[in-house]
VOFITI-386572 format. One record per residue (C-alpha): residue number from 0; chain; x, y, z. Coordinates in Angstrom, 2 decimals. Example, Ala and Ser with C-alpha at 12.3 -4.5 7.8 and 13.67 -1.06 7.14 Angstrom:
# VOFITI-386572
0 | A | 12.30 | -4.50 | 7.80
1 | A | 13.67 | -1.06 | 7.14
//
This chain:
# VOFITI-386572
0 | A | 1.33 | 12.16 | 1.01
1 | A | -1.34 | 14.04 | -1.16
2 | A | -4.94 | 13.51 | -0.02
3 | A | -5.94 | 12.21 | -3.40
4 | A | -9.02 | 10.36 | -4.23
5 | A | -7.06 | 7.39 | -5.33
6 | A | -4.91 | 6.63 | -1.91
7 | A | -7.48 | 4.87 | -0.59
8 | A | -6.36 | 5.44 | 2.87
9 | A | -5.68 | 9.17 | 3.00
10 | A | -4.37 | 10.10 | 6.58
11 | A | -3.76 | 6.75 | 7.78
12 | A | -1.77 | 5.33 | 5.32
13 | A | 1.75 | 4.30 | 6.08
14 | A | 5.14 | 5.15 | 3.28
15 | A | 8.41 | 3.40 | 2.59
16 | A | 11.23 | 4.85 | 0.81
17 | A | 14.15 | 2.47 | -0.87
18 | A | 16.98 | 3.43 | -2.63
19 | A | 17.86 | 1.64 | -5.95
20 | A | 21.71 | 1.17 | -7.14
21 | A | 22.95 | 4.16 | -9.79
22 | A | 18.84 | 5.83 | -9.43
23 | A | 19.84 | 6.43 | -5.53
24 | A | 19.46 | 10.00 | -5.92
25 | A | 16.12 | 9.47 | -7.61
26 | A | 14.83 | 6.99 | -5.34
27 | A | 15.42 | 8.81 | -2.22
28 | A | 12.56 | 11.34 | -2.23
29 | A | 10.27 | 8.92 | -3.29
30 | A | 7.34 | 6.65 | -1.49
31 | A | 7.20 | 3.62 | -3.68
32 | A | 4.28 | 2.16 | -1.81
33 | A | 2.30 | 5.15 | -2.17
34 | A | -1.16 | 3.72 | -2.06
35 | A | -0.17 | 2.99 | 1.60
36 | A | -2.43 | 0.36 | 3.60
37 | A | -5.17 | -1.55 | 1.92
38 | A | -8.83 | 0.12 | 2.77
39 | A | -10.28 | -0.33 | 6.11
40 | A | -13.38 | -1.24 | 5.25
41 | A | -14.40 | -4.62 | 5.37
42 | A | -17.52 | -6.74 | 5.59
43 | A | -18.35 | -7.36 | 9.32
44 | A | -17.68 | -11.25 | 10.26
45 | A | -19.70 | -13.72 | 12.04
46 | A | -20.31 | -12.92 | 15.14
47 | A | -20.52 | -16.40 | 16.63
48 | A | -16.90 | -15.81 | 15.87
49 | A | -15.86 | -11.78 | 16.00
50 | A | -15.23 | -9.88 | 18.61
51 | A | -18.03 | -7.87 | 19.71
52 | A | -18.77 | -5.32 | 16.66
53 | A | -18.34 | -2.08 | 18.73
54 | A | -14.65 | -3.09 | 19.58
55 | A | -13.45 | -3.29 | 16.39
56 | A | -15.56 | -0.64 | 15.01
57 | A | -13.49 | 1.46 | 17.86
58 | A | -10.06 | 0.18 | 16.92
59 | A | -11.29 | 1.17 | 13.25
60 | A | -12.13 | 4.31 | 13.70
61 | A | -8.94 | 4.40 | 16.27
62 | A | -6.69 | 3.55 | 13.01
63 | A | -8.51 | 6.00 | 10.92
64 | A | -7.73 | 9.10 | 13.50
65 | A | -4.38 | 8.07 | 13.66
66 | A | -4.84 | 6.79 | 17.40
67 | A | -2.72 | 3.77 | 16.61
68 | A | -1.36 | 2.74 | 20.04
69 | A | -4.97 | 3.39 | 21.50
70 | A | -6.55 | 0.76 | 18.50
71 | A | -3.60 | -1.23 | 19.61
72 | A | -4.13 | -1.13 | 23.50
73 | A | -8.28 | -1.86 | 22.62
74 | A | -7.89 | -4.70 | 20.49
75 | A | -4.96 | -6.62 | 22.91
76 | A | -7.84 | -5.86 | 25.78
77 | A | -10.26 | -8.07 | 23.87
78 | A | -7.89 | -10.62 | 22.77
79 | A | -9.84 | -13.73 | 24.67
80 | A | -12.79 | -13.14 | 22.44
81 | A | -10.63 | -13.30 | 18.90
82 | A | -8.29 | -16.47 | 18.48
83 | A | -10.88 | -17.11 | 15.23
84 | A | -11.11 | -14.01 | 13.91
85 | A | -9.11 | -12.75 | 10.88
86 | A | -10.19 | -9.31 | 11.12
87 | A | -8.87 | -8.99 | 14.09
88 | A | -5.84 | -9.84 | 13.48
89 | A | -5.72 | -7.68 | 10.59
90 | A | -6.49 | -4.78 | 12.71
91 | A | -4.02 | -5.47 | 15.28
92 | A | -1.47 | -6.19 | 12.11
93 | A | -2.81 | -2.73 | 11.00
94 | A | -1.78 | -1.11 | 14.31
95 | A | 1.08 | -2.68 | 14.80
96 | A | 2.05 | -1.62 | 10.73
97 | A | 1.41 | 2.15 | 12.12
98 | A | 4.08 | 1.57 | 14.83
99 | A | 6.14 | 0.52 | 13.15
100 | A | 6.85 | -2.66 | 14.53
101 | A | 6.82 | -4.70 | 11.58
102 | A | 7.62 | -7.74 | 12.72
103 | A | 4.97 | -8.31 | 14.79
104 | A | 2.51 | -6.75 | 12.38
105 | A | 4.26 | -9.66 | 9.94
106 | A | 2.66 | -12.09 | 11.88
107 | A | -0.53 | -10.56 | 12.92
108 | A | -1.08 | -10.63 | 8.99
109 | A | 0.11 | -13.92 | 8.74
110 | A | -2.42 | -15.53 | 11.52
111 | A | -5.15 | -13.11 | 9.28
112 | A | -4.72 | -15.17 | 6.28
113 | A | -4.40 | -18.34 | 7.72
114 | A | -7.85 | -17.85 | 8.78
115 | A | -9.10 | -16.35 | 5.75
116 | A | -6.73 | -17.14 | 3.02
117 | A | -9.31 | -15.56 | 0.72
118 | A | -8.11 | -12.21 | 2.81
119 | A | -7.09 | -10.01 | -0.18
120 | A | -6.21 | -6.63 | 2.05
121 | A | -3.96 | -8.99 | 4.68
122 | A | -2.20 | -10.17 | 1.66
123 | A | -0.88 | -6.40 | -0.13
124 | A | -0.28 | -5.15 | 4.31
125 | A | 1.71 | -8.18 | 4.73
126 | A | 3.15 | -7.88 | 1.24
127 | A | 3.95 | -3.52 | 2.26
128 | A | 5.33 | -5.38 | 5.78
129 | A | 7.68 | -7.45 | 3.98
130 | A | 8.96 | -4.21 | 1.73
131 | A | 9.75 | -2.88 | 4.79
132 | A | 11.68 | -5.49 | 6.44
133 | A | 13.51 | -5.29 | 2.83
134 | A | 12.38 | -8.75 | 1.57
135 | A | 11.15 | -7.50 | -1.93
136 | A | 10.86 | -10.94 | -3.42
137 | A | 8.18 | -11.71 | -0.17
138 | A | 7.02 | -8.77 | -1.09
139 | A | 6.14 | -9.42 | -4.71
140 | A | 4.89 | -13.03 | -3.85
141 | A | 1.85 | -11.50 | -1.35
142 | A | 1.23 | -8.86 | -4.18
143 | A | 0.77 | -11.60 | -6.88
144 | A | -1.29 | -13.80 | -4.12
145 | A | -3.68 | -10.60 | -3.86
146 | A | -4.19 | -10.20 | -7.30
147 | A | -5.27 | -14.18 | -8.25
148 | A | -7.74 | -13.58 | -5.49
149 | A | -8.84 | -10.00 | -7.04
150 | A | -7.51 | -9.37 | -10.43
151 | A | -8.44 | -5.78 | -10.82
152 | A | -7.49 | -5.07 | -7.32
153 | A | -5.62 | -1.10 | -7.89
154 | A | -4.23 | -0.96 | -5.05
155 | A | -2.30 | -4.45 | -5.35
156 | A | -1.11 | -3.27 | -8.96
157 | A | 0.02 | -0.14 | -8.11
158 | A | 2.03 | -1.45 | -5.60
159 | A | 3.31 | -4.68 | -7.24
160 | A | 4.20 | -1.51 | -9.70
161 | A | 6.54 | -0.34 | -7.49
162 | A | 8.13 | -3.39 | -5.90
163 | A | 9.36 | -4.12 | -10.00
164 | A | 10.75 | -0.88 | -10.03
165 | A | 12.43 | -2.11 | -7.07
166 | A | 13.40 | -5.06 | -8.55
167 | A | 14.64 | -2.93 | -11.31
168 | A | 11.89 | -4.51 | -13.57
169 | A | 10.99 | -1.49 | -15.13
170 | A | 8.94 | -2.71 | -17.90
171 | A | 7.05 | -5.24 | -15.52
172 | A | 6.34 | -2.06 | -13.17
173 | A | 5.08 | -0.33 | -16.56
174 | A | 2.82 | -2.77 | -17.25
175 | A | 1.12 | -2.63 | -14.01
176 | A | 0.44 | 0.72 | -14.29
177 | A | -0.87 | 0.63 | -17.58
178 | A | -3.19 | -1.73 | -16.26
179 | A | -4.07 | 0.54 | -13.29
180 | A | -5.22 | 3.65 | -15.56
181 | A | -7.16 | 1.04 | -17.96
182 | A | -9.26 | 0.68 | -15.37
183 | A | -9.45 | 3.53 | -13.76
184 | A | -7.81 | 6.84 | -16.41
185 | A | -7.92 | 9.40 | -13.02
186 | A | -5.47 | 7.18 | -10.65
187 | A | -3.07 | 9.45 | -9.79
188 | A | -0.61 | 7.29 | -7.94
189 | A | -0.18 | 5.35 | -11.30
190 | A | 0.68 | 8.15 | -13.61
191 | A | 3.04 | 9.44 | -10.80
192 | A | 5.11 | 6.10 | -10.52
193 | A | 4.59 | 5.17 | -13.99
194 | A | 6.17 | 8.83 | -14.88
195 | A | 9.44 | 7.88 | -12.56
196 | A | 9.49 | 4.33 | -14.15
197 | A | 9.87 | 5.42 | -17.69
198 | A | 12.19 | 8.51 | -16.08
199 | A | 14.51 | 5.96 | -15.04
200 | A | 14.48 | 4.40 | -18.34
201 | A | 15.42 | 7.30 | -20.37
202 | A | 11.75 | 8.10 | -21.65
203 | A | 12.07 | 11.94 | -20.82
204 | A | 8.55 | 12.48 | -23.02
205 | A | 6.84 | 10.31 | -21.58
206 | A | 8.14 | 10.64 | -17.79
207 | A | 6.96 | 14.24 | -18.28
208 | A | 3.93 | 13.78 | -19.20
209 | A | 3.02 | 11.40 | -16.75
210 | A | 3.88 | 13.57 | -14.12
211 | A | 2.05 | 16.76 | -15.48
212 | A | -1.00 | 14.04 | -15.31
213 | A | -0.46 | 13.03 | -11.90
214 | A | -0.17 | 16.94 | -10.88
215 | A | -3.33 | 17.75 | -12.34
216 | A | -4.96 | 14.50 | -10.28
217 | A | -3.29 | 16.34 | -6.84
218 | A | 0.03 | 14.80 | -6.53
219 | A | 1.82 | 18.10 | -5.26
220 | A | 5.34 | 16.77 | -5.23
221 | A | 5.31 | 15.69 | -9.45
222 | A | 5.84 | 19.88 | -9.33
223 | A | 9.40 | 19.58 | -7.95
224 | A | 10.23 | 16.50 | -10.76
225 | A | 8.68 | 18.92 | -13.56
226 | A | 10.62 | 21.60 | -12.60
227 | A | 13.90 | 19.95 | -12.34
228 | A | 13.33 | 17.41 | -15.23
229 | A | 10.97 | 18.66 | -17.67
230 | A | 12.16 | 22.22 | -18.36
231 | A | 12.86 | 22.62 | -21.99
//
């Protein structure tokens, strides 16, 4: 994935790919979730509650150098200290996520936001999880959940985006995105899905120029979709 300034997880984000009925060829190079994890920076909680601060400010920075297992092996260490702590679960979800053992990073999430169920970053991992584990309608629900909490939240409407085009609810998925670069006109991830959206719905013109967008913004692979769509 590009190091854009609008993944806001760079390095340590995770990617899904899905295949979609007759678009299967199109679909198959793509990462629909391609804002990756939601950001891992967070508040710090009460302590009477947290673990101590340095452990998960280890396990962050763990997650961050891609030292997944090691954030994992940290935070499981401390566990005694964290039955009341949402952000610990989240960061062991996180971890787990990385591993890519998604069902236990399901639940992880889950415990998160029964704690907090304000938690708007537990609800678009758990809602990636789900896309994962292939249950898109889950999916969508944690998405929408994210987005009551924080309505301008980009990286929940980029990647409800995507879960509609999964859906095949192209126009849905459009909307999202158009919503996206309202609020922010440099998001790169939304001109690049919004340019395979309206690809997949016949708007050549406008597919085209969405992806010339999202190439100028640093989205290196909209180059190989220019040159084998948009050549005149």
């Amino acid at each position: 994935m590009p190091a854009t300034k609008n993944n806001c997880c760079n390095a340590e984000a995770s990617s899904a790919t899905r295949t979609v009925g007759k678009n299967r060829l199109i679909f198959k190079t793509i990462t629909i979730f391609s804002i990756g994890l939601a950001s891992l920076n967070w508040p710090a909680p009460s302590s009477a509650l947290a673990t101590p601060l340095t452990i998960k400010n280890q396990a962050r920075e763990n997650l961050k150098a891609g030292k997944s297992q090691e954030a994992l092996d940290l935070l499981i260490k401390n566990s005694s200290q964290s039955n009341t702590d949402s952000q610990y679960f989240f960061l062991k979800g996180r971890a787990l996520q990385d591993l890519r053992r998604n069902t236990e990073s399901l639940s992880n999430y889950s415990i998160a936001i029964f704690l907090n169920p304000k938690f708007t970053n537990a609800y678009i991992n758990r809602g990636l999880v789900k896309g994962a584990l292939k249950d898109i309608e889950g999916a969508l629900s944690d998405l929408d959940q994210a987005l009551i909490i924080e309505p301008k939240n980009l990286a929940a409407l980029v990647n409800r985006g995507v879960t509609y085009g999964g859906l095949n609810k192209p126009l849905l998925a459009i909307t999202d995105f158009n919503r996206v670069i309202q609020i922010d006109p440099n998001y790169a991830d939304a001109y690049r899905n919004r340019g395979l959206t309206k690809h997949l719905i016949g708007d050549k013109k406008g597919a085209c120029d969405d992806w010339r967008k999202s190439k100028d913004l640093g989205i290196l692979d909209a180059a190989e979709w220019l040159s084998k769509y948009c050549i005149e």
